[in-house]
C-alpha positions in Angstrom: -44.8 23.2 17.9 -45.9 19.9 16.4 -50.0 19.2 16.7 -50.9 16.3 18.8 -53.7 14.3 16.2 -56.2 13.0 18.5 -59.4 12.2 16.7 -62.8 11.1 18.2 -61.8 7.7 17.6 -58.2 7.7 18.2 -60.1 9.1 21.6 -61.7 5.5 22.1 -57.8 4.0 21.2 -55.9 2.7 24.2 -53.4 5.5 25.1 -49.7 5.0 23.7 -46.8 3.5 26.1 -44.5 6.1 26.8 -41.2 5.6 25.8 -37.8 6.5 27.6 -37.8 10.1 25.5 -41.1 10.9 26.9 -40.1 10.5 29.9 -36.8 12.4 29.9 -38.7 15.4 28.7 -41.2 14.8 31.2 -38.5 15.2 33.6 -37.0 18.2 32.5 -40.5 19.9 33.1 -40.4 18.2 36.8 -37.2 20.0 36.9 -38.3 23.3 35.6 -40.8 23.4 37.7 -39.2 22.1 41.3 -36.3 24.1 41.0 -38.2 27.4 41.9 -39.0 26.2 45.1 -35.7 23.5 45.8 -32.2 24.5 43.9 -29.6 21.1 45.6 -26.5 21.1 44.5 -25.5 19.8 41.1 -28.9 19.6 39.9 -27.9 22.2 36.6 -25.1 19.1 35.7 -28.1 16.5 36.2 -30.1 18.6 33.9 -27.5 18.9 31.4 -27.1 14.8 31.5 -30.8 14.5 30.7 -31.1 17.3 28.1 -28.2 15.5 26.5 -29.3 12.2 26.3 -32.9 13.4 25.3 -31.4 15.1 22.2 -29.3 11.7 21.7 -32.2 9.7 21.4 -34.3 12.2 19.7 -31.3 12.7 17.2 -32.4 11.2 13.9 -35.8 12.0 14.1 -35.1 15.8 13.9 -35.0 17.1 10.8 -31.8 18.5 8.7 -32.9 21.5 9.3 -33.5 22.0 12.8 -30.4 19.8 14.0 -28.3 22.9 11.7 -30.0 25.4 13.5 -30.1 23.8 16.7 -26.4 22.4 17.1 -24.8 25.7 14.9 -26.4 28.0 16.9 -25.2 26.3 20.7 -21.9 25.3 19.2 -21.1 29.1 18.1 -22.2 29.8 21.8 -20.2 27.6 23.5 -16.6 28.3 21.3 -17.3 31.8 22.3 -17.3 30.9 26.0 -14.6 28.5 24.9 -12.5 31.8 23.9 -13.5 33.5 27.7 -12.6 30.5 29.4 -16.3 30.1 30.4 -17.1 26.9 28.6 -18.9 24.7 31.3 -20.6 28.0 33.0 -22.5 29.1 29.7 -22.8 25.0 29.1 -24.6 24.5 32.8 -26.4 28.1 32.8 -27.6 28.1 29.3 -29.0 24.6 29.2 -30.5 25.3 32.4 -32.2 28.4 31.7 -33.7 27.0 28.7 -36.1 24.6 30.7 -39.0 27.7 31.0 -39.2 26.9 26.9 -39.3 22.9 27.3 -42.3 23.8 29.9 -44.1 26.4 27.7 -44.4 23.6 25.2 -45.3 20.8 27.6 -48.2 23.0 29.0 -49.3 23.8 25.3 -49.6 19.9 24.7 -52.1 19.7 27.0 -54.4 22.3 26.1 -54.3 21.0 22.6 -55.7 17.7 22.7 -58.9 18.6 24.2 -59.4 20.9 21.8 -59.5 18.4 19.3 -63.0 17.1 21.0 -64.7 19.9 22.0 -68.0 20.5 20.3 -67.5 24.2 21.0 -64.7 24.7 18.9 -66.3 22.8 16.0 -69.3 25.3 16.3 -66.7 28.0 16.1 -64.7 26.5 13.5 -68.0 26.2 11.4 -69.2 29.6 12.0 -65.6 30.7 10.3 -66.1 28.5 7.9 -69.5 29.6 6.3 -68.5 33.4 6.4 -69.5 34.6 3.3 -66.9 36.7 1.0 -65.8 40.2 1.9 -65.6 38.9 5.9 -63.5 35.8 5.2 -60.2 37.8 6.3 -60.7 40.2 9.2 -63.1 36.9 10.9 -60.3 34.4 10.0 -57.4 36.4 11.2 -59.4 37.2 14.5 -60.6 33.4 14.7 -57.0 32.5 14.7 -55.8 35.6 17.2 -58.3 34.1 19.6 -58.7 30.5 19.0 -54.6 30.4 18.7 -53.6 32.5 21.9 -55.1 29.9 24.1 -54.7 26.7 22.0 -51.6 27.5 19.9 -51.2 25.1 16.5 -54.3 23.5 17.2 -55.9 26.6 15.9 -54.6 26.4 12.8 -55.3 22.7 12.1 -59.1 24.1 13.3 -59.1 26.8 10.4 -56.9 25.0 7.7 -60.4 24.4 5.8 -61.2 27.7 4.9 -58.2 28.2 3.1 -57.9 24.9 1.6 -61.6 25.3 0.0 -60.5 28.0 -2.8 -59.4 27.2 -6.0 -59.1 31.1 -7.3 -55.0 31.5 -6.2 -55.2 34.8 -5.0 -57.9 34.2 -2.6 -56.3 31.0 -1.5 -53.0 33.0 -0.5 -55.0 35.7 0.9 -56.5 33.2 3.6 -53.7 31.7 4.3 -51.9 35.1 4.9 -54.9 36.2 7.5 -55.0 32.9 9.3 -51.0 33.4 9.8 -51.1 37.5 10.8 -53.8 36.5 13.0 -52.4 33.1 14.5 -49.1 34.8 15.0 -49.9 38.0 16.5 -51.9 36.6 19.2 -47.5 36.0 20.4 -47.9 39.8 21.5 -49.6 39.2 24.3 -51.0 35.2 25.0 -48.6 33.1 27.5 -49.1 30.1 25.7 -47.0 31.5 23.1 -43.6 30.9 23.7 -42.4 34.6 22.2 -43.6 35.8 25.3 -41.5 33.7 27.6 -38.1 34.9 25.7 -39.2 38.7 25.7 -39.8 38.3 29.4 -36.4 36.0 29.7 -34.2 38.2 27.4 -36.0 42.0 29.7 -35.6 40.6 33.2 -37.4 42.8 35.4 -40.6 42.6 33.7 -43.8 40.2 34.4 -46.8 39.1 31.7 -48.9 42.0 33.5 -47.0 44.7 32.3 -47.4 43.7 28.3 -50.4 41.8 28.5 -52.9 44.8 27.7 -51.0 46.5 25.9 -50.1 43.5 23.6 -53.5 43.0 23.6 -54.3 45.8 21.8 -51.3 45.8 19.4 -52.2 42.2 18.3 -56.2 42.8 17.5 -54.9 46.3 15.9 -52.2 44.0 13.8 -55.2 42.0 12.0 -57.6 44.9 11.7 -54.9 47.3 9.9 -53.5 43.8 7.7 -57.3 43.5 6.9 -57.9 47.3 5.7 -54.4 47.2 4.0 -55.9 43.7 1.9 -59.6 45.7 1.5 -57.7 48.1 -0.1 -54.6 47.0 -2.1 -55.1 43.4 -2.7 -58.8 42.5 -2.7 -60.7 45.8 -4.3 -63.6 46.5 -4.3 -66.4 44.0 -4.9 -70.9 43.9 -4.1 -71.7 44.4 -0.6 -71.6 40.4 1.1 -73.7 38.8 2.2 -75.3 38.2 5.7 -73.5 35.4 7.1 -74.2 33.2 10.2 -75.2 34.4 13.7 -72.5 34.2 16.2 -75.4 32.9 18.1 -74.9 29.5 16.6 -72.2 29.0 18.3 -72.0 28.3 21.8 -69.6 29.9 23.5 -70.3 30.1 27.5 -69.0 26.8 29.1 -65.3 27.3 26.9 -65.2 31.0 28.0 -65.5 30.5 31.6 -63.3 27.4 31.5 -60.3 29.5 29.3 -61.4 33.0 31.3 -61.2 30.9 34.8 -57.5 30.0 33.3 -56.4 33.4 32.5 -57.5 34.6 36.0 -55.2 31.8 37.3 -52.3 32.7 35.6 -52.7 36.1 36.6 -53.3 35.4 40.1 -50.4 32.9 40.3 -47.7 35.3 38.5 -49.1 38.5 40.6 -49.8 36.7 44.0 -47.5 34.2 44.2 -44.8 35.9 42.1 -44.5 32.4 40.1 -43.0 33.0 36.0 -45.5 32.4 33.7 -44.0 28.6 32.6 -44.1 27.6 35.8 -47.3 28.9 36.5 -48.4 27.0 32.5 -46.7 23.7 33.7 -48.8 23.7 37.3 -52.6 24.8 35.5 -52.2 23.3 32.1 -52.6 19.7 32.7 -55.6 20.2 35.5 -57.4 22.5 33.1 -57.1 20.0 29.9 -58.4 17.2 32.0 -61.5 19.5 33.6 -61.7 21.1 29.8 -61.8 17.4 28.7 -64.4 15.9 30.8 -66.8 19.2 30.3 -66.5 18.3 26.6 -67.0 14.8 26.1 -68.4 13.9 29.7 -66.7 10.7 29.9 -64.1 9.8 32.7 -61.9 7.4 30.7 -60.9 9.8 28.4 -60.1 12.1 30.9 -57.9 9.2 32.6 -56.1 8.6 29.5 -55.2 11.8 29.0 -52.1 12.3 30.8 -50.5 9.1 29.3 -51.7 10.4 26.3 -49.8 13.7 26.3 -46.3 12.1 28.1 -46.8 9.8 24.9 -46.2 13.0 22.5 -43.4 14.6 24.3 -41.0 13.4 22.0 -42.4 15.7 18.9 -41.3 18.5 20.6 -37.9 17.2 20.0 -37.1 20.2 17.0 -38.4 22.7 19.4 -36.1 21.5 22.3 -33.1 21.2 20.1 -33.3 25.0 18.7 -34.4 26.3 21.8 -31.8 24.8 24.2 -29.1 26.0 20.9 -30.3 29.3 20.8 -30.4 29.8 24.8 -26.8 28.9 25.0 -26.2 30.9 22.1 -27.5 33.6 23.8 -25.6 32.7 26.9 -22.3 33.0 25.4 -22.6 36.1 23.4 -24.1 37.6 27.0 -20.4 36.7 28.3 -18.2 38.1 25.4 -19.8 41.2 23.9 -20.1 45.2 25.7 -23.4 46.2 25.1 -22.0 49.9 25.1 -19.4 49.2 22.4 -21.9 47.7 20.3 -23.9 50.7 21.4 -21.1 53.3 20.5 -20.5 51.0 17.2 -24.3 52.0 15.8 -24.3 55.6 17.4 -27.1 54.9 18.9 -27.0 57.9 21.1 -27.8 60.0 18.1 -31.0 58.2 16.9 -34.5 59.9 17.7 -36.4 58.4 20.1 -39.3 58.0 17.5 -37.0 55.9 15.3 -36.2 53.4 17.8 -39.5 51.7 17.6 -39.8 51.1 13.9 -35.6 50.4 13.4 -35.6 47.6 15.7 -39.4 46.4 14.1 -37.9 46.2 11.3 -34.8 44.8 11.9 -36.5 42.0 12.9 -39.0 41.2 10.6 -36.4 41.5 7.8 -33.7 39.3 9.2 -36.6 37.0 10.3 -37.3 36.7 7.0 -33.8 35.7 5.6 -34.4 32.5 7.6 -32.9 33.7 11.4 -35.5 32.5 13.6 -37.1 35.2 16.3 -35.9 33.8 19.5 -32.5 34.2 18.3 -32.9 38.0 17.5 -34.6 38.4 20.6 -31.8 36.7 22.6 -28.9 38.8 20.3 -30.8 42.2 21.1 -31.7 41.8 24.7 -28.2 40.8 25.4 -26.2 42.7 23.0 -28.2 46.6 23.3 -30.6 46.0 25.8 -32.7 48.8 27.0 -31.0 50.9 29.1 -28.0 51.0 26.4 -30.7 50.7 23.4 -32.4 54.2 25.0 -35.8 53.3 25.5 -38.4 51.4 28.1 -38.3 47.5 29.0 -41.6 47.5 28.3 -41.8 49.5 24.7 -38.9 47.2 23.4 -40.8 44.1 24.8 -43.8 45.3 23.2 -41.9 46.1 20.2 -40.2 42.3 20.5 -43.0 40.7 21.1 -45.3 42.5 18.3 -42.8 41.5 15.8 -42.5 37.8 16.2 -45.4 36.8 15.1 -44.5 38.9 12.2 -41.2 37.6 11.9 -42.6 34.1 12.0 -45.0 34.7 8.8 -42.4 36.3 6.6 -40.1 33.4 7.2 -40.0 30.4 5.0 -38.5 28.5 7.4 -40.7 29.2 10.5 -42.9 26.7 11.8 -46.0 28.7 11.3 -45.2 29.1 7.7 -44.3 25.3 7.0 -47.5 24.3 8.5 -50.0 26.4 6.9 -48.1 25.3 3.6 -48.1 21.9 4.1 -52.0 21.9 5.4 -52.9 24.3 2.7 -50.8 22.3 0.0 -48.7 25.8 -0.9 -45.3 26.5 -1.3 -43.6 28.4 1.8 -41.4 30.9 -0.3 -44.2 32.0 -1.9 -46.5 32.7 1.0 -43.6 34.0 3.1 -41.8 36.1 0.2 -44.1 36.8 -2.7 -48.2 37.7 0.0 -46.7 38.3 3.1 -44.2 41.3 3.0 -47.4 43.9 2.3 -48.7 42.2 5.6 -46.2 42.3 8.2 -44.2 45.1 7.4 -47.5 47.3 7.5 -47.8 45.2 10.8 -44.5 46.2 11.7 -45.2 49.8 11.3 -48.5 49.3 13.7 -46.5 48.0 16.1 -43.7 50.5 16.4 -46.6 53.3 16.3 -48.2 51.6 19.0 -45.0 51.0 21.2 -43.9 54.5 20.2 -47.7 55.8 21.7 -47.0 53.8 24.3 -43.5 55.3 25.4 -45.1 58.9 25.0 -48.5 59.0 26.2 -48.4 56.1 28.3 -46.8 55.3 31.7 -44.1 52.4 30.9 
């Protein structure tokens, strides 16, 4: 999702006046969020009216691209209702259902503008920064795991430098393929990652508990194997570095209770309460950014501004609305046409070994991914088309595999949002990075995962 650029002194600026598409947007999130406790009548055709005449107003600002995607992808859904006389159900439900995506991104825009300010993050960010050679990857890619899982794009803005600073080509290329693996596989486990929200949408049944260690592990085992694999076969071998900065340096106690006190609340509000994680994202998000805000900066205009600040952005998240709201009717449609056990008898997937499950469907979607199909569409396809009981494994191995391959997905993509930003911070081209340095990356990644998810399924307890 687009970064929200608020500087020290754009800090000091009178907050922007909302506009009519900020506020529709806004809405939608009031919506997403009321509607778990209060469902009147006809509020899925008031939601469709506002959707609609966001995406109206928002129309020429989105990009070629994303209005293809976006508009292709929920046309094709709805002419296959069309077809199953189902039009204005898959219309009302899929438009609908796509609100827990709008609210994943309106919760991330607020955790991202106090990260600009905090002097905590610019400690860490320096620390990254001065790491000497032979450490740069494995600490970037973890840097970015970390930094990213909590603050999303913001993270890479944060670490852009160190792979704008080379001039050698190969090095260059080789940062900027760590700070994606790790920025991206922090979507196998972190709810501010909208990946997450689809697996959990596509696998109903399942909550952010049941993946959330597991992911864990899978995503910090993602960047130390993609590290190894560039020791190895990219870098060489080269004079034992030298000693960098002490993570001492770097203060880190007032941001980790602040983000650990957040994680605790998400877990207590999903377990407890039995609230999805976008709702629970939408209700702690804006509190924490203000409290996280004011710890930072200790001044309580800022922290006023805020809010008018961030209803000021909505409007950029326009692209991510448009393919999200495309692709959930997409999904929709597709749900209501196709048998799962055809398509099922179709592959014969009776006869595939349990062991092959993992890695096929890893693969599968790190390869079409990287044709230009974004993830959330695959993820939608597969959940509805073979999901797990006809598929023949776990919920939770295929939502580990799904959500272990996103982020994987994301970086061999051209097209990807990830991609285009670290090109267009890093001033490279995105077919390069995603076709030419990524596919030794994320297909050994790809393999780690379905080894993982496949460990999982047999020693484990899904």
């Amino acid at each position: 999702m687009p970064d929200i650029d608020v500087t020290a002194q754009q800090a000091e600026a009178p907050p922007p006046r909302p506009g009519l598409s900020a506020w529709l947007y806004l809405a939608l999130c009031v919506i997403a969020v009321g509607h778990v406790f209060w469902e009147p009548e006809g509020w899925r055709i008031f939601t469709v009216a506002l959707a609609a005449l966001f995406l109206i107003l928002e129309f020429n600002r989105t990009t070629v691209l994303q209005r293809a995607v976006g508009y292709g992808l929920g046309a094709s859904g709805l002419l296959l209702a069309a077809q199953a006389n189902l039009f204005l159900p898959v219309l009302l439900d899929g438009i609908a259902s796509s609100l827990k995506f709008l609210l994943v991104f309106f919760a991330v825009a607020w955790m991202q503008v106090p990260a600009k300010t905090s002097p905590t993050l610019m400690s860490a960010r320096q620390f990254v920064l001065d790491q000497p050679a032979g450490r740069r990857f494995l600490i970037l890619g973890y840097a970015a795991h970390i930094l990213g899982a909590f603050l999303n794009l913001a993270a890479l803005t944060l670490l852009s430098d160190m792979v704008a600073r080379p001039k050698d080509r190969q090095l260059k290329d080789r940062l900027a393929v760590a700070l994606m693996v790790g920025f991206t596989s922090a979507s196998a486990w972190s709810p501010f990652y909208v990946s997450v929200t689809v697996v959990l949408a596509a696998l109903p049944g399942l909550k952010w508990v049941d993946i959330a260690l597991p992911g864990l592990a899978m995503g910090f085992l993602v960047v130390a194997v993609t590290a190894l694999i560039d020791r190895l076969f990219v870098r060489g071998a080269r004079p034992r570095p030298a000693p960098g900065p002490r993570v001492e340096n770097a203060n880190w106690r007032k941001l980790s209770m602040l983000l650990g006190a957040l994680m605790i609340s998400v877990i207590a509000l999903e377990t407890i309460y039995h609230l999805s994680i976008p709702v629970v994202l939408g209700l702690l998000a804006p509190p924490f950014a203000v409290i996280w805000l004011f710890i930072s900066l200790g001044r309580r205009h800022e922290a006023r501004g805020l809010p008018r600040r961030v209803v000021s952005s909505l409007p950029n998240l326009r692209g991510e609305a448009l393919i999200f709201i495309g692709a959930n009717m997409f999904g929709t449609g597709v749900s209501r046409v196709l048998d799962p056990e055809a398509v099922a008898g179709l592959l014969n997937i009776a006869a595939w070994p349990d062991l092959a499950k993992p890695l096929a469907l890893a693969m599968f979607i790190i390869v079409i991914a990287g044709i230009g199909l974004h993830p959330v569409v695959l993820v939608i396809l597969v959940g509805t088309v073979l999901p797990p009981e006809v598929f023949g494994m776990p919920p939770v191995v295929m939502a580990l595999v799904m959500l272990g391959t996103w982020g994987l997905s994301t970086t061999s993509s051209p097209f990807s949002g990830t991609t285009l930003v670290v090109a267009r911070l890093t001033g490279e081209n995105s077919f390069r990075l995603a076709w030419r340095r990524a596919p030794l990356y994320t297909l050994t990644g790809g393999l780690v995962v379905a080894v993982v998810a496949t460990a999982y399924w047999k020693l484990g307890s899904p």
